[in-house]
N, C-alpha and C positions, 0 to 999 in steps of 0.2 A: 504494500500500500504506500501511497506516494502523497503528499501535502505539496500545491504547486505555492509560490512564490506569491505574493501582491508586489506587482511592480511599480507602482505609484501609491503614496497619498491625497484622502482629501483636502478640500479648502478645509476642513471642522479639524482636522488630525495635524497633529505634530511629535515631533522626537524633541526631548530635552534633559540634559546630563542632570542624573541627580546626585547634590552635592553630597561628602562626606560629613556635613554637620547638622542632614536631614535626617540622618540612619540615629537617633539620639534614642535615651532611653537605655536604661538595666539590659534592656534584651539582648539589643545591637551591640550595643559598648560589652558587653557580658561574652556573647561570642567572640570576638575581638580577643578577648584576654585567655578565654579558654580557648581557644586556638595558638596563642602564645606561648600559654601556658603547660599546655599539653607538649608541645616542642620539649620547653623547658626541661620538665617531666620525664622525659624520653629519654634528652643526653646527659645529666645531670646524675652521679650518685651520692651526694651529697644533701642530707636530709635538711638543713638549713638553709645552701640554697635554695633549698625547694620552699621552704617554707617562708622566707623571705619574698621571693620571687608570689607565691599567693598573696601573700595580705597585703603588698603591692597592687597588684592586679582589682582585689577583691575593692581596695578602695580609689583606685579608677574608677571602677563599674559603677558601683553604687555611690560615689561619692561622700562617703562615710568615712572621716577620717580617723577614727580610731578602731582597727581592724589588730585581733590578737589571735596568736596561736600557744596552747599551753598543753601541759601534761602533767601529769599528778608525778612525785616522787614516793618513795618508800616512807615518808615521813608526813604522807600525807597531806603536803605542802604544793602549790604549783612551781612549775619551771616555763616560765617563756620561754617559747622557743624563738617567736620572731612577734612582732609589732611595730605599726607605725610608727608608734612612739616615742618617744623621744628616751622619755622618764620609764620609771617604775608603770608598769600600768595597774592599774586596781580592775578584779574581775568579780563578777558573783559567782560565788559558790554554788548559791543553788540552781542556778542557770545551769550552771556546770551538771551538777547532781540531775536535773531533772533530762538534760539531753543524756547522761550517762544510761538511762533507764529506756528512756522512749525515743531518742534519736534526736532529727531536728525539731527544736523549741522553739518558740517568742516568746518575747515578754513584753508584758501587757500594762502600762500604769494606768491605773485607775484615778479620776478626779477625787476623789477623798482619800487625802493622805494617813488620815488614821488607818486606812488601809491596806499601806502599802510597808515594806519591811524595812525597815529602818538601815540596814546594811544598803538595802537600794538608794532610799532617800541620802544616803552620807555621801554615793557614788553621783548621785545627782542622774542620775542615768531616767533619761527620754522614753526608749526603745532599743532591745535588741535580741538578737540570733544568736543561738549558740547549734553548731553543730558536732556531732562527732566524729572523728576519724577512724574507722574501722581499720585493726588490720586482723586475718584471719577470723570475722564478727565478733572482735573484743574493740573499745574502745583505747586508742594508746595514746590522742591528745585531742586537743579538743579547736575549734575555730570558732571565733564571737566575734562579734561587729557590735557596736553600739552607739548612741546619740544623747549626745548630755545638755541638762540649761538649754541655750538657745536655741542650738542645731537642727535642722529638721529630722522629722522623724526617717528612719532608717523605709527606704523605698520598700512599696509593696510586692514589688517584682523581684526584692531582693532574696528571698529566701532560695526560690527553686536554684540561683545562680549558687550560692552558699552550699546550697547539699551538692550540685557538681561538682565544684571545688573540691568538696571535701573526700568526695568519692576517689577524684581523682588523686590527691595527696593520700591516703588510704593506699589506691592500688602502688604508686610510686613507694611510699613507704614499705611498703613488703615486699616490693621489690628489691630496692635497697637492702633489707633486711636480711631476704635469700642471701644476694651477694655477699653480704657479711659473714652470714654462716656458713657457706660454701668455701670463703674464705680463711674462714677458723678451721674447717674441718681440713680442709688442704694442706694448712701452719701443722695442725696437731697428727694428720696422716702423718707429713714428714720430720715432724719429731717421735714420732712411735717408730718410723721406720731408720731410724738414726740408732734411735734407744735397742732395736731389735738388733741391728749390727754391732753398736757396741757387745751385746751381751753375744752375738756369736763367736765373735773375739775375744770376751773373757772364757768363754766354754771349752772344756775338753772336747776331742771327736766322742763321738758318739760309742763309738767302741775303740778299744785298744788294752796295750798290756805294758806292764814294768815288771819282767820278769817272769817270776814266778805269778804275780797277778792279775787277772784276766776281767778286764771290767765292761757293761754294757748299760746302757743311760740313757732314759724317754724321757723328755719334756714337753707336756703339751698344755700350752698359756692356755688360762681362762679369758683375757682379755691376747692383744694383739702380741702384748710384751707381759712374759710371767714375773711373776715375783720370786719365785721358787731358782734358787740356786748349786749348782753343783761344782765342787772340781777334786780331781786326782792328779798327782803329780809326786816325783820319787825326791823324793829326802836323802838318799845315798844312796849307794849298791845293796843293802842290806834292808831300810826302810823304805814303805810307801805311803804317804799320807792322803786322805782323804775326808771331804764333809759334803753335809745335805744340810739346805735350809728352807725356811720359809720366812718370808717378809711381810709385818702386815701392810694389809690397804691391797691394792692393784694399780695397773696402767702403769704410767712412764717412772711418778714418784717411786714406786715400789722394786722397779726398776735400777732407777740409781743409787737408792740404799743398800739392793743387791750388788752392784757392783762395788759399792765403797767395800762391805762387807768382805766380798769375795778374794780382792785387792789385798786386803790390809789383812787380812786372815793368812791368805797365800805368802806374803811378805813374812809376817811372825815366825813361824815356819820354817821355810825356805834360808832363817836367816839364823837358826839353832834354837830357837827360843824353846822351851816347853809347852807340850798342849795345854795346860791348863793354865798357865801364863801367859800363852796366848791368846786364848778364849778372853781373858782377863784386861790383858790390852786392847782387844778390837771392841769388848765391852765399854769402856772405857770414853773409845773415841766416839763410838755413834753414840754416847749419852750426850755429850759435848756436842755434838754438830748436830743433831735432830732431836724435833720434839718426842712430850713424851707421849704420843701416839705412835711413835714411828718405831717398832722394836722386827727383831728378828732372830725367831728359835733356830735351834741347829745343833748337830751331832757331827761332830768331829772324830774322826778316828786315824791311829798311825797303825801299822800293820809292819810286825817285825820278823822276816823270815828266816832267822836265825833261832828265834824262842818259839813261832811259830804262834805267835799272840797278836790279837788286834786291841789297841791301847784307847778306851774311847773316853770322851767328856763329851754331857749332854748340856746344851744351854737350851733348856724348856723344848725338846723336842719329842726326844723319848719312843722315838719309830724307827723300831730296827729289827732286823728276825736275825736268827741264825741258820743255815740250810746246813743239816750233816751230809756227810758223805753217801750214806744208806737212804735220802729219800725225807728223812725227819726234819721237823721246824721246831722252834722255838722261841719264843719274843727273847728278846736281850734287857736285860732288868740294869738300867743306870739310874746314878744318883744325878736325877737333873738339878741346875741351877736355875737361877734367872733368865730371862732369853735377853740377850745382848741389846744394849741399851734403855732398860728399864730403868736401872737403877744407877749410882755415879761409880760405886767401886763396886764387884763380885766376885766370888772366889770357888771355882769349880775341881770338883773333884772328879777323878779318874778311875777308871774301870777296867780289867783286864778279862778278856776270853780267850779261849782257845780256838784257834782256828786252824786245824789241820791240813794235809794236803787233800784235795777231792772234796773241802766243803770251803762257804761261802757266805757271806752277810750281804740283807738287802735292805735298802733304806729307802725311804718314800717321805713323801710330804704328807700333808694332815687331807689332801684331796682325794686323796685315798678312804683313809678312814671316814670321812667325813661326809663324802660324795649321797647325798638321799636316792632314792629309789622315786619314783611318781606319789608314793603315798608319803612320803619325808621322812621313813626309815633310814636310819645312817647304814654303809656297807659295814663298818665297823671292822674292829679288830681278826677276829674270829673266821669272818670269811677269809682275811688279808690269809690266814697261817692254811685254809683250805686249800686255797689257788696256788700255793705253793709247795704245797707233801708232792712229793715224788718228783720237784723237778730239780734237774743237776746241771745246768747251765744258766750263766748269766743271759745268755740272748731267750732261753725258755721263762726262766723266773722275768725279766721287764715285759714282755710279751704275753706272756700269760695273766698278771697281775692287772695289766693296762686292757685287755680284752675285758675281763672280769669286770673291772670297775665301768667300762664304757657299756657295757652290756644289761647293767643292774643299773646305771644312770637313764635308759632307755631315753636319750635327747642331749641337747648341751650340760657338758660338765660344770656343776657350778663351782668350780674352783681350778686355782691351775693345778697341775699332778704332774711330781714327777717322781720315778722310779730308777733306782739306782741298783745296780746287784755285780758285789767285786767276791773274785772268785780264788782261791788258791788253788791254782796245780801243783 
């Protein structure tokens, strides 16, 4: 279908430009600004200028020269965000309060002042709009306009421009807000994955041997980075030393108190000190350098294969079995102490077993014992010593323990767990 042309006008008809100061009015002028605004909006992540760039606009439109944007704080106080003004602005609260509930408000002065609330009457306030800013349908600040003493009243057209406004600062704002948290999450991926490298670089391989002792070791974080710590390492031709620990708390913090721990542990050690002096020194320093929520239990043990004894000190850990040669378990009974960094001095005592050739100790974190079932049965001790009668390898004892537990957890482990199992040949 085709519309043909008129190629003339009449004497009655004419064409004439209409000007830019006939388009007047909230409506015109309003479109004007949310079209600008909306730009603004767009390329802008910065929640101030946005907010600025509104109650700008807001009072172009309406000609309303005091235009506020605010948001409640934790003290239940306002925070400007942006206003016309110059000064301090004064707002109503209950302006505030009633858009918090029902959305956009007016307010209404009534000709008999005994009527009217005296917070108002101190503000001197005319007439005015409060709207709110939604972001996810919670209110996060708020937008008011208002007209005092002389001023005329705030336009009637003013409102529906108010709630676009406000919509649109809403959508912006949560847009913003993604980005921010997208941002965070980004910062704290790549310190989790910082934290995860460091601790593969404090860690033993996974399996290996000093000697006569043959060790094999699972860790699996309850979060991205465990807190759960392990290392082995030879003390001379003759000794092997080894610990298991656990760190309270999770994620990165729990992390690098594992690490301080693991460090300065291996150092003591490494450098002659005695275990129990040792313990005693690393006790020590994480009192000194963290609070006191921040401790971590652990079982230490040196391993002499000359006497053919494994020499341990428990700091509040207390999870250890013995595997005999023939197939049998046994829990390992120490005198625990404190778990490192409780307290400012502590003094651990030491424990000797026997450890023959063909048998083995295996140590675990409390993720084990502790791990519930769907009904929030703990697996507990008692299965731990089941899963283990008849096995005679370290790579069968972590593998079989670590099946058990993830099997009876039927879903995510709520803890990190790790299993450790060093073996005499």
């Amino acid at each position: 279908m085709t519309t043909p042309f008129i190629s003339a006008l009449s004497e009655e008809e004419s064409i004439s430009v209409i000007e830019q100061d006939q388009l007047g009015g909230v409506a015109q002028r309003g479109l004007d600004v949310l079209m600008e605004l909306t730009g603004k909006l767009h390329d802008s992540d910065e929640r101030d200028v946005l907010a600025f760039a509104a109650v700008d606009g807001i009072r172009e439109a309406t000609g309303c020269r005091r235009v506020v944007i605010v948001e409640p704080n934790t003290d239940e106080d306002l925070v400007v965000i942006a206003s016309t003004s110059s000064d301090s602005p004064s707002v109503s609260r209950t302006l505030i309060e009633q858009a918090s509930l029902k959305g956009l408000v007016e307010l209404t002065i009534t000709d008999d002042p005994s009527q009217q609330a005296h917070s108002i009457m101190s503000l001197g306030i005319r007439s005015a709009l409060c709207a709110p800013i939604l972001v996810e349908n919670s209110p996060v600040a708020f937008l008011m306009i208002d007209t005092r003493d002389a001023e005329r009243a705030v336009p009637a057209d003013a409102a529906a421009f108010c709630q676009s406004v406000s919509r649109l600062l809403g959508v912006a704002f949560e847009r913003i807000n993604n980005a921010k948290m997208a941002e965070r999450h980004k910062q704290l991926q790549a310190d989790l994955d910082t934290a995860r490298r460091a601790q593969e670089l404090l860690s033993p391989p996974s399996s290996g041997r000093f000697g006569p002792v043959q060790y094999q070791v699972e860790s699996i974080p309850g979060r991205v980075v465990a807190g759960d710590l392990f290392d082995i390492f030879a003390l001379d031709d003759s000794r092997t030393a080894f610990f298991l620990g656990d760190v309270s708390g999770k994620g990165v913090g729990a992390a690098m108190l594992m690490a301080a721990c693991q460090s300065q542990l291996r150092t003591q050690l490494l450098s002659g000190t005695e275990l129990a002096e040792a313990l005693s020194a690393v006790n020590a320093d994480l009192h000194a350098r963290s609070d006191s929520s921040k401790f971590v239990t652990l079982i230490a043990a040196v391993f002499d294969k000359k006497k053919e004894v494994v020499t341990l000190a428990d700091a509040g850990h207390g999870f250890a079995i013995l595997q005999q040669a023939d197939g049998g378990v046994q829990r390992v009974e120490t005198s625990p102490g404190f778990p490192l960094g409780v307290v400012e001095s502590a003094e651990y005592d030491t424990h000797e077993v026997g450890v023959p050739e063909g048998a083995g100790l295996l140590l675990f974190s409390d993720g084990a014992v502790e791990q519930p079932d769907p009904d929030g049965v703990q697996f507990g001790f008692e299965r731990i010593l089941a899963s283990m009668r008849l096995v005679k390898s370290p790579r069968d004892s972590v593998a079989a323990l670590i099946a058990d537990v993830q099997i009876y957890a039927a879903g995510p482990l709520a803890d990190d767990l790790t299993v450790a199992s060093i073996w005499i040949e």
